[in-house]
N, C-alpha and C positions, 0 to 999 in steps of 0.2 A: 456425450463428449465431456470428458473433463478441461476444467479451466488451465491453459498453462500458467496464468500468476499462481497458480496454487502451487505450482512448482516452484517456482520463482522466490515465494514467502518460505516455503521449507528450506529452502536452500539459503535464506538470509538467517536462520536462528541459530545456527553454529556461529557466527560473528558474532552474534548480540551475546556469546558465551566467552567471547573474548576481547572483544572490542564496545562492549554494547555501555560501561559505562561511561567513557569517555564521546560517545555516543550521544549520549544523555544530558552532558554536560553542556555540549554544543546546539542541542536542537531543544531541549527543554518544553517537548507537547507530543501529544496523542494523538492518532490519525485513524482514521476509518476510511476505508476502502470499500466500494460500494461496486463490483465487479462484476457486469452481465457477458455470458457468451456473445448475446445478440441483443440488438435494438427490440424492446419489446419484450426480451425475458427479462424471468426472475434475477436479482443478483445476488451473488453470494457475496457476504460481508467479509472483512479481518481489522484486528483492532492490531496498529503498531505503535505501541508506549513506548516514547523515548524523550519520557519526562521521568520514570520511577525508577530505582535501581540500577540492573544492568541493561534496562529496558526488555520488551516482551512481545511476540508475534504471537496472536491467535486468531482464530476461527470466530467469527462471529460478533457481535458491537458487545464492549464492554468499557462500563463506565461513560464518561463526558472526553467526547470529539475535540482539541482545540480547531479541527477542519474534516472535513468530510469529502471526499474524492468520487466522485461517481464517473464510471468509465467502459468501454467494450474490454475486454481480455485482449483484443489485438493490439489498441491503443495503449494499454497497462504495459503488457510485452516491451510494445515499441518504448516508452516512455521509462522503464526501467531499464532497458538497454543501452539509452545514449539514443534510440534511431529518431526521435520525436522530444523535438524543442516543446518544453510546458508553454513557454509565452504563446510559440505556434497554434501548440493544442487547444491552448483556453480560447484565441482568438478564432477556430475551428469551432469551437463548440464541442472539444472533445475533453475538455476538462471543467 
């Protein structure tokens, strides 16, 4: 099964071609994503730069984290959606 934040991240790179540096101006860091299907697997990583240029989405840890996000793909979903408050999440234990 593939992950749906990996959809999620593809579908945020056309903005980061139009919006990503103003983007950049306002968030000024780099974020890694630490993304498992399930409790107990493997995660798959993505690095979101939106300290450099027009900032940048990719596949895998690159460079230095200013945060590092470890999460289920359901909880990611929900949290990129609007459905899951982060104060909530983090006081869950989901962030």
């Amino acid at each position: 099964m593939s992950l749906k934040t990996a959809v999620l991240f593809d579908n945020m790179k056309p903005h980061l071609a139009t919006s990503g540096a103003e983007a950049v101006k306002k968030v000024k860091a780099v974020f890694h994503f630490d993304i498992a299907e399930l409790k107990g697997k493997e995660p798959v990583s993505w690095t979101v730069d939106l300290k450099n240029g027009n900032g940048s989405i990719q596949e895998g840890k690159h460079g230095k984290a200013d945060a590092t996000f470890s999460l289920l793909d359901k909880d990611a979903v929900d949290l990129f959606s609007g459905k899951l408050n982060p104060q909530t999440a983090f006081m869950q234990g989901k962030l």
